[in-house]
N, C-alpha and C positions, 0 to 999 in steps of 0.2 A: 683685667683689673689689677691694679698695682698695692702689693702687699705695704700695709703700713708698719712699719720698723719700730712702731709704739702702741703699747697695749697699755690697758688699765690694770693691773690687782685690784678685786673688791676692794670699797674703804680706802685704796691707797692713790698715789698720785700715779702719774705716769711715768711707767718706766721703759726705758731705752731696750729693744731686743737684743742691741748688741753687748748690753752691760749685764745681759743677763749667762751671757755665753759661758762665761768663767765659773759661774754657781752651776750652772748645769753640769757644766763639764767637770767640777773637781766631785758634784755629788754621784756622779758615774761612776769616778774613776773611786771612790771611797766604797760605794758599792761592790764594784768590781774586788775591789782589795779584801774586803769581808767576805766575799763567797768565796775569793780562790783559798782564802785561811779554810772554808770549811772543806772545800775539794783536797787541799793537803793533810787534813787534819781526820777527816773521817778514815781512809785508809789505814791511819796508822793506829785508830781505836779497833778495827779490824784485825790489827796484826797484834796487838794485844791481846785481843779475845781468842785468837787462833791458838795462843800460848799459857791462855790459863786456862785450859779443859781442867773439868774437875773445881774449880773454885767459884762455885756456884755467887758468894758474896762480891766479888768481884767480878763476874759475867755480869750479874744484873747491874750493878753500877755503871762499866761500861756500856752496857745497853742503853741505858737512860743516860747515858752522856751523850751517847750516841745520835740516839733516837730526836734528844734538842739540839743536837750542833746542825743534823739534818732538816729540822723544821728552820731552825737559823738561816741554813744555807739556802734554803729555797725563800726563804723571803729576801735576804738579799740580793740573788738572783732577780727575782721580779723589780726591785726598785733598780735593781741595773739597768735591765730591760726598759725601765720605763722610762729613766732619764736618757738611756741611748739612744730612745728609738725619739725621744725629743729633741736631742742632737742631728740625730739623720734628717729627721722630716722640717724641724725648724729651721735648720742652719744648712738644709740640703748639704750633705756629707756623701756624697757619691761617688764611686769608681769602682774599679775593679779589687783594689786592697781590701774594702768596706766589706766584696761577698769571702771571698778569702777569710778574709777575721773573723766572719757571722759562720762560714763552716766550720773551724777551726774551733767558735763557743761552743758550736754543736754537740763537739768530740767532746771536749772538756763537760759537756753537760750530759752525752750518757755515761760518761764515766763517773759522774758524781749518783747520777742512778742506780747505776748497775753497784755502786760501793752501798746506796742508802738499800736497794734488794737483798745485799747481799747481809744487812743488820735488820732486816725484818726478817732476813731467813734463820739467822740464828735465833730469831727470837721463838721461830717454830721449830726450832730443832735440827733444822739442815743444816751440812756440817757447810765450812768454810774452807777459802784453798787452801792450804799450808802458807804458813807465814812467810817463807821467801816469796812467794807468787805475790803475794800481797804488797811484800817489799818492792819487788817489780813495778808492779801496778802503781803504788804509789810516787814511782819518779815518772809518769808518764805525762803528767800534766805539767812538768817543771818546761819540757821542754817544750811544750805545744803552747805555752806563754809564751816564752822566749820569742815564739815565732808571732805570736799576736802583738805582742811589743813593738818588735821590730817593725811588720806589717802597719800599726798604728803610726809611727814616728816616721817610716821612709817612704811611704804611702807611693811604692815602688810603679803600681800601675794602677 
C-alpha cells in the first residue's frame, strides 16, 4: 500500500508531509538545544555545591535549582525523543550515522543521570567528587556533541 504524502490535522485542511518536515525538524533541534543547556548546566550546579560545604543557605538553593533544571532536562529530552523519533520513522532517516548518533545520546544521557543521582545524593547527605572531578565531567559532553554534530551533517555512513 502506498503511503499518502497528505494527512488531515483535526479541524484543519490538508497538509503536505513534506511541509511539514522543517516544523519537525527545527522542534527537535530546539529540544535538543534545551536539554544539552541542562546536561551543561547541571554539572556545573554540582561543582558549586562541592565548594560550599558548610553554607547550608546556599546548598539548599542550589539544590532546588538543581533539582528544576533536572526536571527541565528530562522533559526536554522526551519532546526530543518524540519529535526525533518522528523524524526517523516519518521521513525514514536511516543508516549507519542514525545508530552512531542514537549511541552517542545514550552516553550524553547517562551522564545527565549519573549528574541528576549525584544531586539527589546530596540531598541525602552523600558527599560529591571534589570539584575538579566534576570540572572534568562537565567537559565531557562538549565533545560527544561535537561528534553528534558532525555525525548529523556528514552522515558519513
Amino acid at each position: 500500500m502506498r503511503e499518502n504524502p497528505r494527512f488531515t490535522i483535526i479541524g484543519a485542511r490538508h497538509v503536505d508531509k513534506a511541509s511539514l518536515y522543517p516544523w519537525i525538524k527545527t522542534l527537535h533541534i530546539v529540544f535538543v538545544i534545551a536539554w544539552m543547556a541542562t546536561v551543561f548546566y547541571l554539572p556545573r550546579i554540582l561543582v558549586n555545591l562541592a565548594e560550599t560545604t558548610g553554607q547550608t543557605d546556599v546548598q539548599a538553593r542550589l539544590i532546588l535549582m538543581g533539582r528544576k533544571l533536572y526536571r527541565f532536562g528530562h522533559n526536554m529530552f522526551g519532546l526530543a525523543v518524540l519529535f526525533g523519533g518522528w523524524l526517523v520513522f516519518s521521513y525514514h532517516l536511516w543508516g549507519g550515522w542514525l545508530h552512531a548518533k542514537l549511541t552517542l545520546v545514550a552516553l550524553v544521557l547517562v551522564h545527565f543521570i549519573l549528574s541528576g543521582r549525584w544531586l539527589k545524593g546530596v540531598e541525602k547527605g552523600k558527599p560529591l567528587p571534589s570539584s575538579f572531578t566534576l570540572r572534568l565531567f562537565n567537559e565531557g559532553p562538549v565533545l560527544v556533541l561535537i561528534a553528534i554534530v558532525w555525525l548529523v551533517l556528514a552522515k558519513p555512513f
